[in-house]
N, CA, C and O atoms as a CHARMM CRD file, in Angstrom:
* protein
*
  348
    1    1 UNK  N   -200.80400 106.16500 -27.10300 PROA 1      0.00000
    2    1 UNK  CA  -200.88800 105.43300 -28.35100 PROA 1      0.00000
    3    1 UNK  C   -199.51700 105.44400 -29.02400 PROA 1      0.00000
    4    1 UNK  O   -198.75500 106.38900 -28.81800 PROA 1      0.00000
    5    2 UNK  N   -199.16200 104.39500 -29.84800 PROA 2      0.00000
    6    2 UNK  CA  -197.56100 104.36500 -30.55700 PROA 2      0.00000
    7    2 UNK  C   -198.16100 104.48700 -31.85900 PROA 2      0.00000
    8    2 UNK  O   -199.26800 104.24800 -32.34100 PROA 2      0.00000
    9    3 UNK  N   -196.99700 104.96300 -32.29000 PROA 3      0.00000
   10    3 UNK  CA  -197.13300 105.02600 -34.23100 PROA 3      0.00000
   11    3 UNK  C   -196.52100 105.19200 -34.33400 PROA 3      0.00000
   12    3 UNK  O   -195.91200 105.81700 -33.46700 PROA 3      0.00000
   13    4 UNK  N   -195.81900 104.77200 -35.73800 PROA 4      0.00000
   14    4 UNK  CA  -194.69800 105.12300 -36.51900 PROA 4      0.00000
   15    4 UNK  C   -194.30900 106.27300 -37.08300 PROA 4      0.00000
   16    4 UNK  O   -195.32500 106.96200 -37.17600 PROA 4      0.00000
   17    5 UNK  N   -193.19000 106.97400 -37.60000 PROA 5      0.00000
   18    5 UNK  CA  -193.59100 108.01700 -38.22400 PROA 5      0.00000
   19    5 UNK  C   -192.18200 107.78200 -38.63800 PROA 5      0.00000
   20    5 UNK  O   -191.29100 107.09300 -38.14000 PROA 5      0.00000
   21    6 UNK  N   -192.24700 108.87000 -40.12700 PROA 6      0.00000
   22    6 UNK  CA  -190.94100 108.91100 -40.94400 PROA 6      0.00000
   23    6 UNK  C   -190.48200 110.29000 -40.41400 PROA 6      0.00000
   24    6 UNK  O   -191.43500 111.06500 -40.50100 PROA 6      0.00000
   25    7 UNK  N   -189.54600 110.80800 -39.97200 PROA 7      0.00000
   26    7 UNK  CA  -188.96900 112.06500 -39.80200 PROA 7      0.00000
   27    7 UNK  C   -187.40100 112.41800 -40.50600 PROA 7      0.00000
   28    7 UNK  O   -186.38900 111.85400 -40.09100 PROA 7      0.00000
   29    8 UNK  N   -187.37900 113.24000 -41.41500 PROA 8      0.00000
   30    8 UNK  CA  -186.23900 113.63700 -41.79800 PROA 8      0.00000
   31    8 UNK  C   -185.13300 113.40700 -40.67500 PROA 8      0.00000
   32    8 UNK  O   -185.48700 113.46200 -39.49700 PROA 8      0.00000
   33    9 UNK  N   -183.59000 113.11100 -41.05500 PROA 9      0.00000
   34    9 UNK  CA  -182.86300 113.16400 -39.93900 PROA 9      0.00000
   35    9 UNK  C   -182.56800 114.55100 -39.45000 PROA 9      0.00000
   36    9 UNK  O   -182.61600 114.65400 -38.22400 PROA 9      0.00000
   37   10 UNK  N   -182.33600 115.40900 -39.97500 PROA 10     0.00000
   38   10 UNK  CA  -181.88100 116.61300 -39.76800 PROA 10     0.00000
   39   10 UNK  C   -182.88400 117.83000 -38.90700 PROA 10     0.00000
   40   10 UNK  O   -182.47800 118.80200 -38.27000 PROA 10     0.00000
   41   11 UNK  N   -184.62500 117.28600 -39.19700 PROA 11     0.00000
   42   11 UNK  CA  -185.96400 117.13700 -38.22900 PROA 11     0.00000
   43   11 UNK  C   -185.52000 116.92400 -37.15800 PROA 11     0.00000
   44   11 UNK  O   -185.44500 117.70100 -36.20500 PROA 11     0.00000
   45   12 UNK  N   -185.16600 115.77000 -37.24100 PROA 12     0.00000
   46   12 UNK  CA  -184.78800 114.54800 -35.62000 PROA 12     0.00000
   47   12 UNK  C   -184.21700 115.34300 -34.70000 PROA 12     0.00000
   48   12 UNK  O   -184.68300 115.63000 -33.59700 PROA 12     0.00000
   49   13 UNK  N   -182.81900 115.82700 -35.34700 PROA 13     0.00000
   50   13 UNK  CA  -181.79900 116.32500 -34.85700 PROA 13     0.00000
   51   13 UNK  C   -181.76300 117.54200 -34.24000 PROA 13     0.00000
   52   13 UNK  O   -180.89900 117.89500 -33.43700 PROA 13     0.00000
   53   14 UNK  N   -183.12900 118.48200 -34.78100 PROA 14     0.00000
   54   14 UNK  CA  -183.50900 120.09200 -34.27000 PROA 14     0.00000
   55   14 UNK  C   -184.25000 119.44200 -32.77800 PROA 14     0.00000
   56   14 UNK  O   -183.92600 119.85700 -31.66500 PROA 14     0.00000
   57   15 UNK  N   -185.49900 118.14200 -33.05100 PROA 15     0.00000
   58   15 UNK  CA  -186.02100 118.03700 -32.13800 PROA 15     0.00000
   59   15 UNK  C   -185.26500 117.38200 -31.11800 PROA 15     0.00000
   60   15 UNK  O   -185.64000 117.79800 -30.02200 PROA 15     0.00000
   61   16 UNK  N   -184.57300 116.73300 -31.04500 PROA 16     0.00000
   62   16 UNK  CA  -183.80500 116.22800 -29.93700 PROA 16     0.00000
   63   16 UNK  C   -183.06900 116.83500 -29.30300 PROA 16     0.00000
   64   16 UNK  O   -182.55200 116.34300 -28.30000 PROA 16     0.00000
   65   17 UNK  N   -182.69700 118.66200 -29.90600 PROA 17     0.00000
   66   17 UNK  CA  -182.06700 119.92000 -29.35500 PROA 17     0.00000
   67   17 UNK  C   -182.74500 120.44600 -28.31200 PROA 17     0.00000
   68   17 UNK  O   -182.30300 120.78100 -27.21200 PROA 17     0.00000
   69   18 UNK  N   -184.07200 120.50700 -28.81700 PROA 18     0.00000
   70   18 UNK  CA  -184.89600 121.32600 -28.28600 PROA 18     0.00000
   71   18 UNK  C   -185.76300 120.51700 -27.02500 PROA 18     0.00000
   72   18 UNK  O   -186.15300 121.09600 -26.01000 PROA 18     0.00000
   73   19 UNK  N   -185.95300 119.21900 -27.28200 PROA 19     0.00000
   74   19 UNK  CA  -185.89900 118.49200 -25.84200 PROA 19     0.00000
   75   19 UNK  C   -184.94700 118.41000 -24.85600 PROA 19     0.00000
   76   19 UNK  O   -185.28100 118.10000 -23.71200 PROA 19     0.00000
   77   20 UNK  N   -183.68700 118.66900 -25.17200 PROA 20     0.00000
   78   20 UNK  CA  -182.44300 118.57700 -24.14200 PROA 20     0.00000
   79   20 UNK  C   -182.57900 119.94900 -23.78600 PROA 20     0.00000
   80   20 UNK  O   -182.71800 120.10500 -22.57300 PROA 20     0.00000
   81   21 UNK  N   -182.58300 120.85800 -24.38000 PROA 21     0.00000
   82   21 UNK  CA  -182.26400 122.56900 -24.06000 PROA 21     0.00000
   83   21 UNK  C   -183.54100 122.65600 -22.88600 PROA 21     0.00000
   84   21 UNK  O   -183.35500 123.03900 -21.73100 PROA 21     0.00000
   85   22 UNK  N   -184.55600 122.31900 -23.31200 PROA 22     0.00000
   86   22 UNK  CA  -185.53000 122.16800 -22.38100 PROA 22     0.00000
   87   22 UNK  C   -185.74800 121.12400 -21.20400 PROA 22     0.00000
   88   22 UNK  O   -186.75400 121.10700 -20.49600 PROA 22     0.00000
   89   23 UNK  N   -184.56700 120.17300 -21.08100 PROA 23     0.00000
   90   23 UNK  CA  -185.21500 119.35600 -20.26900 PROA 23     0.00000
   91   23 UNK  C   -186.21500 118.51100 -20.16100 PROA 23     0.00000
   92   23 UNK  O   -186.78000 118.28400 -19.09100 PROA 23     0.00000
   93   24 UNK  N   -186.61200 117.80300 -21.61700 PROA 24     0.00000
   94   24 UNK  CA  -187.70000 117.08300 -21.82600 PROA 24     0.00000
   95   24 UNK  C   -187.38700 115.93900 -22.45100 PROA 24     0.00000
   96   24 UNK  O   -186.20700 115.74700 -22.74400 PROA 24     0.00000
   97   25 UNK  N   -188.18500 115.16000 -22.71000 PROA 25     0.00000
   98   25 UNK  CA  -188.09000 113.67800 -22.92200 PROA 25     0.00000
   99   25 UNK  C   -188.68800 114.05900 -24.72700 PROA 25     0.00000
  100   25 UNK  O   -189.64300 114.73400 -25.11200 PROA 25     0.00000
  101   26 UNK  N   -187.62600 113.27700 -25.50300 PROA 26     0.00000
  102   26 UNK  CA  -188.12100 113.55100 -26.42800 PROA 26     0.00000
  103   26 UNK  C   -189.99800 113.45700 -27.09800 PROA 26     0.00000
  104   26 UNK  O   -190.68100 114.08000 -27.91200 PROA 26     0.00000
  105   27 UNK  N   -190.18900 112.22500 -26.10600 PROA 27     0.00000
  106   27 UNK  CA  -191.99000 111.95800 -26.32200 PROA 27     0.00000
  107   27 UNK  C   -192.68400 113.30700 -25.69600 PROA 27     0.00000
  108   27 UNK  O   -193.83500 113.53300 -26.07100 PROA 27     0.00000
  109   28 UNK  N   -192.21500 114.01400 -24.98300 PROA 28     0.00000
  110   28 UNK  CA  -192.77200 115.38300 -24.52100 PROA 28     0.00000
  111   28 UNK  C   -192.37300 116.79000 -25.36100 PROA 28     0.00000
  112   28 UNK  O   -193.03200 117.82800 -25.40900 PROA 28     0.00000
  113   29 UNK  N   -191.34500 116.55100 -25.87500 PROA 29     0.00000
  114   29 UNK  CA  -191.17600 117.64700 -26.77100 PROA 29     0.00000
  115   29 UNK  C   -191.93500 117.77600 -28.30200 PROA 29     0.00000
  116   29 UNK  O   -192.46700 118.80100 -28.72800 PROA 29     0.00000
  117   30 UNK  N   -191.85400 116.62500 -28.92700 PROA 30     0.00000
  118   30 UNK  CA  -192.54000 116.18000 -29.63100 PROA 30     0.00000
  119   30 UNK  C   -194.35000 116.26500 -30.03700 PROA 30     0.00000
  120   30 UNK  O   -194.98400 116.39200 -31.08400 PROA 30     0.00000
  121   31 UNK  N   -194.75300 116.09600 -28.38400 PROA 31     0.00000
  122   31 UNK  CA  -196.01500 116.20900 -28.20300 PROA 31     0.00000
  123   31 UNK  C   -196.52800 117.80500 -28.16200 PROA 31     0.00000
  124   31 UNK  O   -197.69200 118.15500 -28.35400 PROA 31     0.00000
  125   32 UNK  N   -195.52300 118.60000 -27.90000 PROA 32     0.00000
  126   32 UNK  CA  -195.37200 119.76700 -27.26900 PROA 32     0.00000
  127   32 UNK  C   -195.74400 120.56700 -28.86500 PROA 32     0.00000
  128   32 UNK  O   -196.54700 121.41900 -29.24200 PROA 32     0.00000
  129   33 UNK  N   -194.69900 119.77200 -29.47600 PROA 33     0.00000
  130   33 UNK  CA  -194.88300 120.76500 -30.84700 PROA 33     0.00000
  131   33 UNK  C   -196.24100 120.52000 -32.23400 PROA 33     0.00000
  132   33 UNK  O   -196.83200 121.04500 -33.17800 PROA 33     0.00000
  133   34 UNK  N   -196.06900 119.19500 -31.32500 PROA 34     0.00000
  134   34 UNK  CA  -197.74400 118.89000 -32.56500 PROA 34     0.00000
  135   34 UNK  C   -198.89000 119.53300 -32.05900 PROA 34     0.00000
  136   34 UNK  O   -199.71700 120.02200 -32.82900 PROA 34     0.00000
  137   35 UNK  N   -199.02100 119.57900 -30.77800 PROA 35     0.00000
  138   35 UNK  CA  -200.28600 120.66800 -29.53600 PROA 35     0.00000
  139   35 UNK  C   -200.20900 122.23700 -30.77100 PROA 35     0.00000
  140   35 UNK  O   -201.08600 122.85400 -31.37400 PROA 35     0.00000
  141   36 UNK  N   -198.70300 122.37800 -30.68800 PROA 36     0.00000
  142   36 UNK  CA  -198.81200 123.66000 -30.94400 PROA 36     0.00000
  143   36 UNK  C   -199.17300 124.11800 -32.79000 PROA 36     0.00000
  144   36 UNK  O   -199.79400 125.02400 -33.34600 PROA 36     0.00000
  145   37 UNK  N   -198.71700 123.42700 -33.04800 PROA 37     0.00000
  146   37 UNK  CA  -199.02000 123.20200 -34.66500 PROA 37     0.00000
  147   37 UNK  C   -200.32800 123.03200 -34.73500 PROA 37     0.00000
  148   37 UNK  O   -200.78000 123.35000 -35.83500 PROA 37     0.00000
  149   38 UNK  N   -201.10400 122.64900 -33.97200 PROA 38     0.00000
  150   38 UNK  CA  -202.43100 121.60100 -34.32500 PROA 38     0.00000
  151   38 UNK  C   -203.33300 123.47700 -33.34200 PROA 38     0.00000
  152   38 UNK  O   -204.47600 123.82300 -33.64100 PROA 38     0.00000
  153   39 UNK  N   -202.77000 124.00200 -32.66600 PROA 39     0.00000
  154   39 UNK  CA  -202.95900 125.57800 -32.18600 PROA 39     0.00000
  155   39 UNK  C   -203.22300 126.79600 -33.33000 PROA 39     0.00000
  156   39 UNK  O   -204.01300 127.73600 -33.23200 PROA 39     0.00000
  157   40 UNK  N   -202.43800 126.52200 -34.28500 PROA 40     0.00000
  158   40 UNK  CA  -201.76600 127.49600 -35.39600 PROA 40     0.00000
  159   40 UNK  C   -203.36800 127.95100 -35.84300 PROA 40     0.00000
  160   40 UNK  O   -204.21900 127.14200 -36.21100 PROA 40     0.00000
  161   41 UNK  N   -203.56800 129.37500 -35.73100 PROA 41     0.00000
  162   41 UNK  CA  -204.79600 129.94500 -36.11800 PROA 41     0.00000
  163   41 UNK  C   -204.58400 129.74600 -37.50100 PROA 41     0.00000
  164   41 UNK  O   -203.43800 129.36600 -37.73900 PROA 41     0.00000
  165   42 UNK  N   -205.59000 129.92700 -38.87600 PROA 42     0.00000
  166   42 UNK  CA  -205.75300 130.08100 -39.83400 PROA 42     0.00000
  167   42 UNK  C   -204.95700 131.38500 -40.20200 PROA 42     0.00000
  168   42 UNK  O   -204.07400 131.46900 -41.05600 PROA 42     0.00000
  169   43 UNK  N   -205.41800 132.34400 -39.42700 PROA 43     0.00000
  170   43 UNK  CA  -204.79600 133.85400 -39.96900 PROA 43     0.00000
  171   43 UNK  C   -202.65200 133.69300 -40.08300 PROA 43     0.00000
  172   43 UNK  O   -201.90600 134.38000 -40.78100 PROA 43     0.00000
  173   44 UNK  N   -202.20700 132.36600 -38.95700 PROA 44     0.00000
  174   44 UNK  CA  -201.09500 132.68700 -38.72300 PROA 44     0.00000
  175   44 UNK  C   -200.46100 131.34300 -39.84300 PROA 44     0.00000
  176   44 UNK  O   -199.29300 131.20800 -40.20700 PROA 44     0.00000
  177   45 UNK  N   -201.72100 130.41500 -40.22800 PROA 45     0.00000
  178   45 UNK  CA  -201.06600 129.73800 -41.15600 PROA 45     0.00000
  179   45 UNK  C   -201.15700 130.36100 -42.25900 PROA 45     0.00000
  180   45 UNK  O   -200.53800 129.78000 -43.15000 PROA 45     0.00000
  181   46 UNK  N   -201.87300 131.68200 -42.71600 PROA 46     0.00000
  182   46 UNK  CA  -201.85200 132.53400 -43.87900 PROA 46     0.00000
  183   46 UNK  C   -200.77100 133.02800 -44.06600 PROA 46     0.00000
  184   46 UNK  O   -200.16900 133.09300 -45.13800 PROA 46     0.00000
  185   47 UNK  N   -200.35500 133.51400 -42.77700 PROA 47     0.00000
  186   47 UNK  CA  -199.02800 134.27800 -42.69800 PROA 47     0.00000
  187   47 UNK  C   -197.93900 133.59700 -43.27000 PROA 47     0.00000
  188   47 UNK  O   -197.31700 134.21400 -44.13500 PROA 47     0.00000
  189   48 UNK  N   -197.61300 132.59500 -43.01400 PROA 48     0.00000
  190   48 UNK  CA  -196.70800 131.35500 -42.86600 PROA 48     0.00000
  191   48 UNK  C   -196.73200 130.57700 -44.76300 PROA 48     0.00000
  192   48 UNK  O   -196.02700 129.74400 -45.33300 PROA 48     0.00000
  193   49 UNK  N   -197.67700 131.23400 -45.09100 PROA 49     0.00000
  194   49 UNK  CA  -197.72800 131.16100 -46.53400 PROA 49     0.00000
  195   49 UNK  C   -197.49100 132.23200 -47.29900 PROA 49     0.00000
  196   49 UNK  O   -198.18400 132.44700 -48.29300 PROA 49     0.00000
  197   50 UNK  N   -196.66800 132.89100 -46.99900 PROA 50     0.00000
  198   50 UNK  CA  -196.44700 134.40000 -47.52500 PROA 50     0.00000
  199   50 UNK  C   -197.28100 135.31700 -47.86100 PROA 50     0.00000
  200   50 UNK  O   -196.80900 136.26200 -48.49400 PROA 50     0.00000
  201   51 UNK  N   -199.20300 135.32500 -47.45200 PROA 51     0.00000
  202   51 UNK  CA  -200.02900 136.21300 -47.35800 PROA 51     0.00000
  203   51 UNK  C   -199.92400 136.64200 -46.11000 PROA 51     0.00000
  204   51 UNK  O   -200.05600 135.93500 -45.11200 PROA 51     0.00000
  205   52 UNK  N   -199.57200 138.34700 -46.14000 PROA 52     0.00000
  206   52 UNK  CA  -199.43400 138.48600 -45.03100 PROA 52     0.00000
  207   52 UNK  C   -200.52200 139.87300 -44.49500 PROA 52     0.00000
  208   52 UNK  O   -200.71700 140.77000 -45.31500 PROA 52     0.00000
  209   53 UNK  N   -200.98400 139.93600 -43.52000 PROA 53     0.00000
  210   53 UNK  CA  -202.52100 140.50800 -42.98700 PROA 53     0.00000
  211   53 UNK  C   -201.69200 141.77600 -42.50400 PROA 53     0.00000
  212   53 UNK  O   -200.97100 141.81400 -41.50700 PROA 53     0.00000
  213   54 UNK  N   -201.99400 143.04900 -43.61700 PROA 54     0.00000
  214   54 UNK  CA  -201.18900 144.72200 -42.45100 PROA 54     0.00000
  215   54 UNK  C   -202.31100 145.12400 -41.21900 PROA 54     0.00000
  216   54 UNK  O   -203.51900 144.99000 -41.02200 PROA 54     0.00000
  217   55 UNK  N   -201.49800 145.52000 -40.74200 PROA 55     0.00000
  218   55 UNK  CA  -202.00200 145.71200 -39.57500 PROA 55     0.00000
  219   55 UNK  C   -202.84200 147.46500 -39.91500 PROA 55     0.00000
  220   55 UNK  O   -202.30100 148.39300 -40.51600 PROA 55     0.00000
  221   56 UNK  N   -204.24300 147.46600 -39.31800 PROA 56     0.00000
  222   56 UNK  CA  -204.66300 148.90600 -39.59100 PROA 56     0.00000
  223   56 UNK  C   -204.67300 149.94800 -38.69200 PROA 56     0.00000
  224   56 UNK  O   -205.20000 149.84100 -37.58400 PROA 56     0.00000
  225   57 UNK  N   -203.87900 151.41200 -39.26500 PROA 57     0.00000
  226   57 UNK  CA  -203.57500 151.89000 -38.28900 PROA 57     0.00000
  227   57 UNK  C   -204.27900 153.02300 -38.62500 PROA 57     0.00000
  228   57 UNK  O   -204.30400 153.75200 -39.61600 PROA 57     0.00000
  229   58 UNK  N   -205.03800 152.98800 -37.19800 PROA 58     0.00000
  230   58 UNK  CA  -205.96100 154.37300 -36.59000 PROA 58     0.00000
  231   58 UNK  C   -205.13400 155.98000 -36.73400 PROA 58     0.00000
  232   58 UNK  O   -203.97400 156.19800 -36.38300 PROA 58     0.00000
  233   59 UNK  N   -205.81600 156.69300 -37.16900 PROA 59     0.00000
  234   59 UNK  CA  -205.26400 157.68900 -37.06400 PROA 59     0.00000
  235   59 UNK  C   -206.33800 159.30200 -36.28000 PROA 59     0.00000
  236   59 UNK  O   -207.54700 159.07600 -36.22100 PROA 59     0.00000
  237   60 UNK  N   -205.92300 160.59700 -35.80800 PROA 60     0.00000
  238   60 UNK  CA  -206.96500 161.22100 -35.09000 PROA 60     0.00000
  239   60 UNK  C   -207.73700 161.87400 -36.52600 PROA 60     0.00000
  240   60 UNK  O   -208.78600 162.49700 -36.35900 PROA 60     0.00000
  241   61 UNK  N   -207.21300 161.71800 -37.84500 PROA 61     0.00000
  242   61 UNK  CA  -207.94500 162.52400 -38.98000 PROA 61     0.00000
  243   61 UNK  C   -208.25600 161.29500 -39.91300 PROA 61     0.00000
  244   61 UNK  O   -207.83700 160.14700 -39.76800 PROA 61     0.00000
  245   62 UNK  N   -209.18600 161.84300 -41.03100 PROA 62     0.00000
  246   62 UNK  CA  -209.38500 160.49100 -41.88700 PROA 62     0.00000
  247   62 UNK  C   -208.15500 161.10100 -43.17100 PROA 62     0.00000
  248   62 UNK  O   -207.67100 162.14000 -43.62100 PROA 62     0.00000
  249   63 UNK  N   -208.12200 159.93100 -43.28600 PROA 63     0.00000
  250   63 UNK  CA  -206.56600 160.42700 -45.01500 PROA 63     0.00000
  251   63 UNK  C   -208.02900 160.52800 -46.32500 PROA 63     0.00000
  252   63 UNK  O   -209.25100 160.37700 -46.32900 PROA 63     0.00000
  253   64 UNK  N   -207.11800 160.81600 -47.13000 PROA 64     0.00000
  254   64 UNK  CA  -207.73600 161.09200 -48.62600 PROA 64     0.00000
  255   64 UNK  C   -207.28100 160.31500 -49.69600 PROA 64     0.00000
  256   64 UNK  O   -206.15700 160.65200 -50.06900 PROA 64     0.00000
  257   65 UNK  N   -207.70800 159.52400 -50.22200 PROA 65     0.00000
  258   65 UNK  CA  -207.54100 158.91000 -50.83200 PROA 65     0.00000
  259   65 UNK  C   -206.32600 159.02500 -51.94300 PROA 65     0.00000
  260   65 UNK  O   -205.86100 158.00100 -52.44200 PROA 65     0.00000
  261   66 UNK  N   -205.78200 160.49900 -52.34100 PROA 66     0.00000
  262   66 UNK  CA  -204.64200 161.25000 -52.90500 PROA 66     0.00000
  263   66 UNK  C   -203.05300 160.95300 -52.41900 PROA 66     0.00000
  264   66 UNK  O   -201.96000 160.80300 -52.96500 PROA 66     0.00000
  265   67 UNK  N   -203.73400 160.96300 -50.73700 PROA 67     0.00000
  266   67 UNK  CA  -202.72700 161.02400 -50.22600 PROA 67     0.00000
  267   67 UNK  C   -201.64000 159.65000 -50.21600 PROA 67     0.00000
  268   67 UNK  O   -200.46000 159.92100 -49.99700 PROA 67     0.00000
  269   68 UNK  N   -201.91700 158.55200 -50.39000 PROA 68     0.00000
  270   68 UNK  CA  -200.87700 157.65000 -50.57600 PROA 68     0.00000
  271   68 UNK  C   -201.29900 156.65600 -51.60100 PROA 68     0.00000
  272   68 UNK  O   -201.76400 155.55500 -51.30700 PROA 68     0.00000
  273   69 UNK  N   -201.07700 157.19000 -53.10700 PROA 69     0.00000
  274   69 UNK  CA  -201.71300 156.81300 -53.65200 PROA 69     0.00000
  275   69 UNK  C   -200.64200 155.72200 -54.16500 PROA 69     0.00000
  276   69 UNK  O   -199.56800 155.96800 -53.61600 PROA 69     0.00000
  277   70 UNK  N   -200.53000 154.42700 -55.15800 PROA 70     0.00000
  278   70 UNK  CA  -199.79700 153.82300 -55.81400 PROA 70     0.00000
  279   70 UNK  C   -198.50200 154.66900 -56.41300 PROA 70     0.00000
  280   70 UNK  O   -197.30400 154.39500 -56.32900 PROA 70     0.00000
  281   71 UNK  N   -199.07000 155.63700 -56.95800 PROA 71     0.00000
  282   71 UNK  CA  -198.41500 156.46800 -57.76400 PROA 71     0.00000
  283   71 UNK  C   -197.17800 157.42900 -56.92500 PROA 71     0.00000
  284   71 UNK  O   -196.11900 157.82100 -57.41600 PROA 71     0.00000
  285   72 UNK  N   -197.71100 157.67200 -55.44200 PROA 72     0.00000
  286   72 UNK  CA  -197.20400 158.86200 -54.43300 PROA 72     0.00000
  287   72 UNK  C   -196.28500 157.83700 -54.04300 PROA 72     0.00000
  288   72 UNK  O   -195.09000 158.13400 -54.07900 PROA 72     0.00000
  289   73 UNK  N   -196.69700 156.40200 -53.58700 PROA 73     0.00000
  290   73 UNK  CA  -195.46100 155.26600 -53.16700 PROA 73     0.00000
  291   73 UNK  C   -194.04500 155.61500 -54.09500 PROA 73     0.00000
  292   73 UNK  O   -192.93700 156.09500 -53.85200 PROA 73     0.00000
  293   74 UNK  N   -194.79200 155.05900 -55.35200 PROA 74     0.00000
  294   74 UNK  CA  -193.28600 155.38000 -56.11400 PROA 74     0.00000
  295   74 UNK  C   -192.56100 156.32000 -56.14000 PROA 74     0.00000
  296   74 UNK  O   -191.37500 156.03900 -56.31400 PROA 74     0.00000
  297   75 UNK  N   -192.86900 157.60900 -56.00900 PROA 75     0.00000
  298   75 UNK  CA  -192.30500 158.84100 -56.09400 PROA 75     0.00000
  299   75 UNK  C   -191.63300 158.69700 -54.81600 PROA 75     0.00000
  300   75 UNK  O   -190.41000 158.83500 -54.84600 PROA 75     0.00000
  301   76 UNK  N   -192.20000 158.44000 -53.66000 PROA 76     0.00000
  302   76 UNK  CA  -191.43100 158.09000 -52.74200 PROA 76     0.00000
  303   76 UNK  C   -190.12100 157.54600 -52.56600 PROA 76     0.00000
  304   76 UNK  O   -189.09000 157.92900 -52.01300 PROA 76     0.00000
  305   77 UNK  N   -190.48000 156.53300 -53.20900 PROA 77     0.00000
  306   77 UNK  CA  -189.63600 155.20000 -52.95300 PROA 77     0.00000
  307   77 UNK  C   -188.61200 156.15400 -54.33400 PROA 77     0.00000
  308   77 UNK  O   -187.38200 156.16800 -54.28200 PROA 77     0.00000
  309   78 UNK  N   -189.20800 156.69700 -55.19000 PROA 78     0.00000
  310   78 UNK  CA  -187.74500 157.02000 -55.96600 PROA 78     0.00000
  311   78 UNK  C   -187.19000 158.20700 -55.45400 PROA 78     0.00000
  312   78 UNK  O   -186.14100 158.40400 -56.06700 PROA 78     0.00000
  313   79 UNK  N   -187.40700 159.15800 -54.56200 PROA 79     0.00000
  314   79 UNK  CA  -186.84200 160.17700 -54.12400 PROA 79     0.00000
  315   79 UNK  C   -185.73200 159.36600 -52.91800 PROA 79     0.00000
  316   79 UNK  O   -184.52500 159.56000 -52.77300 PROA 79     0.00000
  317   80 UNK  N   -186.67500 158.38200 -52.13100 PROA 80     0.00000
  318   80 UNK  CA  -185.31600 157.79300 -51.44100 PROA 80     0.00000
  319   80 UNK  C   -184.27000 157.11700 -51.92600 PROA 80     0.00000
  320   80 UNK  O   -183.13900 157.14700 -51.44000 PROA 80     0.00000
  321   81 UNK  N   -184.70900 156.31200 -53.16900 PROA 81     0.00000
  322   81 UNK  CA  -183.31800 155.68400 -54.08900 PROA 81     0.00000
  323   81 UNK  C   -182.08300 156.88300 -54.13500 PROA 81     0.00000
  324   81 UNK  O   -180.96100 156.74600 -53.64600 PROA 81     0.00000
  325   82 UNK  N   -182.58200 158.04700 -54.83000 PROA 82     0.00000
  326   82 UNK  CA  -181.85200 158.80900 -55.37800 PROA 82     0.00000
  327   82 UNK  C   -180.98000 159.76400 -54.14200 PROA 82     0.00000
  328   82 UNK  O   -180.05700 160.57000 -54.26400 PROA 82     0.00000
  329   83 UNK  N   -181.67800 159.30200 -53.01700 PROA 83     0.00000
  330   83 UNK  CA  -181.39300 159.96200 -52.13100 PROA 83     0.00000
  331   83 UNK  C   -180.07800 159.02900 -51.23000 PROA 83     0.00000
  332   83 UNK  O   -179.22500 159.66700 -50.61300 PROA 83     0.00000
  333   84 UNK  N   -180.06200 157.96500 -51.24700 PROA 84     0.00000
  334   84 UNK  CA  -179.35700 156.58600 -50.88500 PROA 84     0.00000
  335   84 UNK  C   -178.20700 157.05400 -52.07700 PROA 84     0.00000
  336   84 UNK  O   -177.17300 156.51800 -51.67800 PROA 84     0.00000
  337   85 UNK  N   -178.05600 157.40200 -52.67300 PROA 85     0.00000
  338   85 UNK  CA  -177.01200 157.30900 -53.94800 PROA 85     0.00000
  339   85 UNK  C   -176.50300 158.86800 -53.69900 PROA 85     0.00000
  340   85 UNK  O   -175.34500 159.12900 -53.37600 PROA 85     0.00000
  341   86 UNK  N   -177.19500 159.53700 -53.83100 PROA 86     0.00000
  342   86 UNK  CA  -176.34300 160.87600 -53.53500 PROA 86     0.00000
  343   86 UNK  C   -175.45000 160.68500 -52.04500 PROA 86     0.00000
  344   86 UNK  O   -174.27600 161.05500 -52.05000 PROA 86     0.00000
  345   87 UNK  N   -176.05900 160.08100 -50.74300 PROA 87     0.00000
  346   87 UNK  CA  -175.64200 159.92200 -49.80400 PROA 87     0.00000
  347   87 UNK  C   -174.88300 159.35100 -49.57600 PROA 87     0.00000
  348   87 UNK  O   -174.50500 159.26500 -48.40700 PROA 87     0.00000
């Protein structure tokens, strides 16, 4: 099927890189990247919107709720400031 389409020039210009680097016809590179866009899970277009999903990490004990608390971050994070500056 043909259609028109408006593409930024400077668009154009990445995609017509990336068809030569690859060895492709620009109608194949093109096709290549809308497949993959049109692929893009929800979770990775979340990502891609600056919500980003932490990853949860297993541990062999359960933590306590004390233990990394909002409050324990900061203390953290200010013992390393102060620690970056003495250093």
């Amino acid at each position: 099927m043909r259609t028109t389409l408006e593409i930024p020039d400077s668009l154009m210009r990445d995609i017509r890189v990336r068809a030569a680097l690859g060895d492709r016809t620009l109608t194949q590179q093109i096709t290549n990247l809308l497949r993959a866009g049109l692929n893009v899970t929800t979770e990775t277009a979340t990502e891609d919107s600056g919500h980003v999903q932490l990853p949860l990490v297993r541990t062999s004990r359960n933590a306590t709720t004390n233990e990394l608390s909002p409050q324990r971050v900061a203390e953290i994070l200010a013992q390393s400031d102060v620690s970056d500056l003495a250093g």
